[in-house]
C-alpha angles and dihedrals in degrees: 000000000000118000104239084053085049100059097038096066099048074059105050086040093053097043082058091051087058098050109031118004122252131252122241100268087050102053083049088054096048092052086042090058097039077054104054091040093057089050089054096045083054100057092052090056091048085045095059101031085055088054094052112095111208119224119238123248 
């Protein structure tokens, strides 16, 4: 899933939270998405940090 729809829906999913309340399966997909999301996040820290030369002291 892209990263901008991603996103979108823990949003959608957490306004909802807010109003009404979520079902079960919803309350699963939102953790599943969180969770994709923080993978994802994740990969983009390890990324960059793997690009970063250190200087030498």
């Amino acid at each position: 899933m892209e990263i901008n729809t991603l996103i979108e829906r823990i949003n959608e999913l957490s306004r909802k939270q807010r109003s009404v309340g979520l079902e079960e399966w919803e309350r699963d997909e939102q953790e599943a998405l969180r969770q994709e999301y923080l993978a994802f996040i994740r990969g983009q820290v390890h990324q960059t940090l793997g690009q970063v030369k250190g200087t030498p002291q």
